[in-house]
C-alpha positions in Angstrom: -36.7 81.6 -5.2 -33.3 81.9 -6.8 -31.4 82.5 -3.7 -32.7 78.9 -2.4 -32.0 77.5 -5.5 -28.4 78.5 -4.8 -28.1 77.8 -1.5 -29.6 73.8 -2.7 -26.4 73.8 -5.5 -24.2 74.8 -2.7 -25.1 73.0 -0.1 -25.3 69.8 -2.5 -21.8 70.5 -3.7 -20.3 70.6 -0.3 -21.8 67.4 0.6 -20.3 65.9 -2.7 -16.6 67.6 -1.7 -17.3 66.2 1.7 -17.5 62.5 0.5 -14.9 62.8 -2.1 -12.8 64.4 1.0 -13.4 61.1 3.3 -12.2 57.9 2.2 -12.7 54.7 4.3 -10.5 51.6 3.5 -11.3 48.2 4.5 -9.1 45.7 6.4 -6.3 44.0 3.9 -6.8 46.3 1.5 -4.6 49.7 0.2 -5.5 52.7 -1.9 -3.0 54.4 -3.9 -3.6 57.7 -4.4 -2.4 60.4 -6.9 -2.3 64.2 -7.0 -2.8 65.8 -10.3 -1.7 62.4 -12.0 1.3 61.9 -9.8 1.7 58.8 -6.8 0.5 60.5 -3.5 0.4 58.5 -0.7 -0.9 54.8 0.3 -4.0 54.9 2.2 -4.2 52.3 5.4 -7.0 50.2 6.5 -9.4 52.9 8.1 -10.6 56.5 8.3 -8.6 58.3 5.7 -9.1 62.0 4.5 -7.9 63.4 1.2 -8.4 66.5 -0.7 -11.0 66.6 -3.1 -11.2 67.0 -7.3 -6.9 67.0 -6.2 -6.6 63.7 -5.1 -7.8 60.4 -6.8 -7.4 56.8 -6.2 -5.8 54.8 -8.5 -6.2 51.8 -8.2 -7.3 49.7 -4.5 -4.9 46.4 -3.9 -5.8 43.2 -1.8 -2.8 42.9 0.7 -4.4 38.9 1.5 -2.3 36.0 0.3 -3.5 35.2 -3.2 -4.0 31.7 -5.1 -3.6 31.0 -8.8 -4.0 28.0 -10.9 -2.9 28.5 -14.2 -4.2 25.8 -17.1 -1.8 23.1 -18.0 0.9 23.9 -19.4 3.6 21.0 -22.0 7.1 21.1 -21.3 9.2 18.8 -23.0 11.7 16.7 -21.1 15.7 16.2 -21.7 14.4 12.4 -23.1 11.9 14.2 -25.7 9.0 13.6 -24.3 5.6 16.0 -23.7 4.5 16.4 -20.2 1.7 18.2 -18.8 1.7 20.0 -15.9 -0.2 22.2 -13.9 1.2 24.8 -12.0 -0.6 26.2 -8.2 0.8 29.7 -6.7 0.5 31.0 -3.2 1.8 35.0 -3.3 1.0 38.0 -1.3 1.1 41.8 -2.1 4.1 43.2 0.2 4.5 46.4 -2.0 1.3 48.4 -3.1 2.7 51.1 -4.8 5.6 48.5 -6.5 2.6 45.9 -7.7 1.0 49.2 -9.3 3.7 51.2 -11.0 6.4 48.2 -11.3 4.5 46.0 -13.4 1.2 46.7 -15.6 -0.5 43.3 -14.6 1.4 41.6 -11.8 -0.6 38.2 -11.9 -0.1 37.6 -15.9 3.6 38.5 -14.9 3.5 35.9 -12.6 2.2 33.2 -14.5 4.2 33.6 -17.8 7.5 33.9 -15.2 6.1 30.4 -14.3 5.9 29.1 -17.3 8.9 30.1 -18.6 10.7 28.4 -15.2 9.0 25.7 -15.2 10.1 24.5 -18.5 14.3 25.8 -17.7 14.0 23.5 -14.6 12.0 20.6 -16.0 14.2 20.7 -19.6 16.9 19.7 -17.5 15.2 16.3 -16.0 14.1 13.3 -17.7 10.4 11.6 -17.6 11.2 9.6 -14.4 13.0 12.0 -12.3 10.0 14.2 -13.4 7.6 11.9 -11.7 9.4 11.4 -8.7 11.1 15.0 -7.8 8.0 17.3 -7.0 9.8 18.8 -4.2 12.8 19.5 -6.0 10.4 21.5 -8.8 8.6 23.2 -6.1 11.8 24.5 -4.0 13.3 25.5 -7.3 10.6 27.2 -8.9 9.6 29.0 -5.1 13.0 30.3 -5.8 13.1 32.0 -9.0 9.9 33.3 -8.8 10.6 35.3 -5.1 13.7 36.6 -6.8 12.2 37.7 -9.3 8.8 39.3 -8.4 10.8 40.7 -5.2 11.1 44.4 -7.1 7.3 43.7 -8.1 6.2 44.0 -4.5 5.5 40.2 -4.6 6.4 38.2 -2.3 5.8 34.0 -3.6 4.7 31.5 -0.2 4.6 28.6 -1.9 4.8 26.6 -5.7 3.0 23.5 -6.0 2.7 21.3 -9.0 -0.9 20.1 -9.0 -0.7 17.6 -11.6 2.0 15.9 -14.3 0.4 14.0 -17.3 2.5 12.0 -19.1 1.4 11.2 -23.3 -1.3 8.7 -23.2 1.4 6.1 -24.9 3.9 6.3 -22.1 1.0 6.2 -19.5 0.1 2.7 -20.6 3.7 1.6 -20.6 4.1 2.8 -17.0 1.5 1.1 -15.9 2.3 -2.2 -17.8 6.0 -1.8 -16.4 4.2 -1.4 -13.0 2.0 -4.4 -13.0 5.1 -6.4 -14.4 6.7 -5.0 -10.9 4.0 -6.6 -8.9 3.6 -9.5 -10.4 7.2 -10.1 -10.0 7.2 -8.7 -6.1 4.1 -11.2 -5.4 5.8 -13.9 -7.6 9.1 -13.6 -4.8 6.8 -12.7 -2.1 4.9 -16.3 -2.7 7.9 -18.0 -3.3 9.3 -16.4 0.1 6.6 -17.8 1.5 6.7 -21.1 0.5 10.8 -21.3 1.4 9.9 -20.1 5.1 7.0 -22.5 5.2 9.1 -25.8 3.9 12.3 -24.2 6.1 9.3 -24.0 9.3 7.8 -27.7 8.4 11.4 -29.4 8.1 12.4 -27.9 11.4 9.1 -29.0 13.3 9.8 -32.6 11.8 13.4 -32.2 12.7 12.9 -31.6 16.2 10.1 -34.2 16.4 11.9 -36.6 15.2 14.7 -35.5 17.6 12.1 -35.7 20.7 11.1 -39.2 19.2 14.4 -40.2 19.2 14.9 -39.2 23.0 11.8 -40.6 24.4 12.8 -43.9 22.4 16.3 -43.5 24.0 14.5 -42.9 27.7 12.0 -45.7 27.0 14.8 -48.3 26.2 16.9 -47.5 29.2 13.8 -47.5 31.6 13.1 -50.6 30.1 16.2 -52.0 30.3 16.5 -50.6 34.0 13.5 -52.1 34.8 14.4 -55.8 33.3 18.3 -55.4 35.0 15.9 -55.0 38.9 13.9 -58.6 36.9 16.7 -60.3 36.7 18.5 -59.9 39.9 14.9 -60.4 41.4 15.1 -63.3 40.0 17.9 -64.6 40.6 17.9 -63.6 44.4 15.5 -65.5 44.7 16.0 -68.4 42.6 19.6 -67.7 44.9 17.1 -68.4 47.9 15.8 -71.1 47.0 18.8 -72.8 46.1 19.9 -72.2 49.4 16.8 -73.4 51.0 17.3 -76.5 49.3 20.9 -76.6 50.1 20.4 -76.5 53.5 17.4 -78.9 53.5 19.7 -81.3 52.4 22.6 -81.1 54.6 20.3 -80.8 57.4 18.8 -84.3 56.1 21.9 -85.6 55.6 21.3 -88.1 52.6 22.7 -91.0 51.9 25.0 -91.7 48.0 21.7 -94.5 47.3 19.0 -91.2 47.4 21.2 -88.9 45.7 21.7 -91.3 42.7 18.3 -92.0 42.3 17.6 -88.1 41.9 20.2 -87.7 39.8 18.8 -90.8 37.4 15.1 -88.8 37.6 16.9 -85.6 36.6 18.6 -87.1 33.4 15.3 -87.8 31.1 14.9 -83.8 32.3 17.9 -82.6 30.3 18.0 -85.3 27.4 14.2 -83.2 26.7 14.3 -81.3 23.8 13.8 -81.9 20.1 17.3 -80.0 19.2 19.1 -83.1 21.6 20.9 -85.1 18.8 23.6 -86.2 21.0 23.3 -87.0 24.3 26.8 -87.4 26.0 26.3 -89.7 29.5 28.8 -88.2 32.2 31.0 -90.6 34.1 29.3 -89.8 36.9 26.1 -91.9 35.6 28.0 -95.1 35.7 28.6 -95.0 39.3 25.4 -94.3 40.1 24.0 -96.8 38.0 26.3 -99.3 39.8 25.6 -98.5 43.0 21.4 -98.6 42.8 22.3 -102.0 41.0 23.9 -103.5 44.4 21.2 -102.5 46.0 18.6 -104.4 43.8 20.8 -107.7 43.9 21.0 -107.7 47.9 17.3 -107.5 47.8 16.7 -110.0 45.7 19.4 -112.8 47.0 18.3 -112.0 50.5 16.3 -115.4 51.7 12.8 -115.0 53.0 12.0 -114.1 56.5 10.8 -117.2 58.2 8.0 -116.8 60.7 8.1 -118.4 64.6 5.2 -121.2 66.0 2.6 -118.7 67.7 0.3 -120.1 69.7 -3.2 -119.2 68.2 -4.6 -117.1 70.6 -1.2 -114.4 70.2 -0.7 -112.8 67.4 2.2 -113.6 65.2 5.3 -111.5 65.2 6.0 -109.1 62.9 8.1 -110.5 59.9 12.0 -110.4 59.3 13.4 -110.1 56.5 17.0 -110.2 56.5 19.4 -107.1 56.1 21.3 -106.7 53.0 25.3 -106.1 53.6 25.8 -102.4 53.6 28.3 -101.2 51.7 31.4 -100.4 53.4 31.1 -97.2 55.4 32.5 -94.2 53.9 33.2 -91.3 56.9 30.9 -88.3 55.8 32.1 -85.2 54.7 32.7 -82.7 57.5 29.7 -80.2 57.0 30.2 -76.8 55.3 28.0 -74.4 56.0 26.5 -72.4 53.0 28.6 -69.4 51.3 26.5 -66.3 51.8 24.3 -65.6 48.8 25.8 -62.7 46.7 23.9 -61.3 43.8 25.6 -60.7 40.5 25.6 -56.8 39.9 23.6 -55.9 37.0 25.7 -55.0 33.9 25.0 -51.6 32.4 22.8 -52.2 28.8 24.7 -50.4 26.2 23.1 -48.8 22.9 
């Protein structure tokens, strides 16, 4: 009985110096371990053995890329003024055994190294260039802190700044100063507007009136063109008719008696008119006159045709009456034949 009691305390202690002899690390993760209190060795991802009650783990480290947000933290500006802002890290453990024995707590390191950089590069800044150079904080801060947690077996990826509050106070000046800037943007915006749209509707009525103007200009010497082809219509053919009535004439060959009494019928023609005050008789009318007056005293002083015994059954004769003296004979006027008719040219209308 006590020999299987012995062989149960040996056989149980084996099995504990077995699992104290096999170590098994997961991926992204490291072991340190120490020999009788001193740094052994760093134990990969894997199957790992070690020697047991000699060697002891110390502590296990995550090799993955870390993030921190630390809490809000004021900084004051180089124009006095309190800002808050809030700090996001990206780091990765390069080093095991250096995070371990190089530093007691590598992440509160970190943070108050943040701080304390944070508020050397933003003292140097005022409130604006605050606002507006995030990039500028980040590279310089990324910097620092890689230089500095290097020996730490840190290495820093990235340094954002997550938020910046300015005091309450200057907040609601901001955002008055920055509705001010947008009323005053829309204010030129509107009046741009308008300019372009009075600039767009003076320059439509510009070249309308312009178009007006030319149409006008094209109506007037169409219309003009058209009156110019009237006129010489017209007057070819009042040329034609003369012409017709020219030759008419010569062709009947009239006598002085006919043409005075046409040109007698033609004077009550032009003396029509209610603007005739004056009425100036040519020297030609007094001829005329004269000569139609000869010819109304031979017919009158002429004695009666006398008629001839008939015998009853024949008729009578036809009557006689006697021939007033004609007027001495003037030889006619060779006959000239008609100029060719030759239109006038229309003149050019001017404007």
């Amino acid at each position: 009985m006590t020999q299987l009691v012995v062989a149960m305390i040996v056989v149980a202690i084996a099995g504990f110096a077995l699992y104290r002899t096999i170590r098994i690390v997961p991926q992204a993760q490291a072991f340190i371990i120490e020999r009788l209190g001193r740094y052994h060795r760093t134990l990969t991802p894997g199957l790992n053995i070690v020697v047991p009650f000699i060697d002891g783990v110390k502590t296990m480290v995550d090799l993955r890329e870390q993030v921190v947000s630390f809490p809000p933290q004021p900084v004051i500006t180089s124009d006095n003024l309190v800002v808050s802002i809030d700090t996001v890290i990206y780091f990765q453990v390069t080093d095991p055994k250096a995070a371990t024995y190089e530093i007691a707590n590598f992440l509160t390191g970190v943070e108050q190294l943040t701080v304390t950089t944070l508020r050397n590069v933003v003292g140097g800044m005022d409130l604006e260039r605050t606002l507006t150079s995030r990039e500028e904080i980040n590279s310089e801060l990324r910097g620092v802190l890689d230089e500095a947690t290097g020996k730490w077996g840190i290495r820093v990826n990235r340094v954002e700044l997550k938020a910046i509050d300015p005091p309450a106070s200057i907040q609601d000046s901001m955002e008055k100063q920055m509705r001010a800037d947008r009323d005053k943007r829309a204010s030129i915006l509107s009046a741009e507007g308008q300019k372009q749209s009075a600039i767009l509707t003076a320059e439509g009525e510009r070249q309308a009136a312009v178009l007006k103007a030319r149409g006008e200009a094209e109506a007037a010497v169409l219309r003009a063109q058209a009156d110019a082809e009237a006129q010489a219509m017209r007057a070819k053919g009042q040329a034609d008719a003369i012409l017709m009535v020219f030759r008419a004439i010569h062709e009947g060959n009239p006598d002085q008696r006919l043409l005075a009494y046409q040109y007698l019928q033609t004077l009550p023609e032009i003396a029509k008119g209610d603007a005739n005050k004056l009425w100036i008789v040519p020297s030609e009318m007094g001829r005329a006159l004269e000569s139609l007056g000869g010819l109304f005293t031979q017919a009158k002083d002429a004695p009666p045709a006398q008629a001839a015994p008939q015998p009853a059954q024949v008729p009578a004769p036809p009557v006689q009456t006697a021939t007033p003296p004609a007027e001495p004979h003037r030889p006619a006027e060779p006959h000239r034949p008609p100029e060719p008719y030759r239109p006038a040219e229309p003149t050019q209308p001017t404007y």
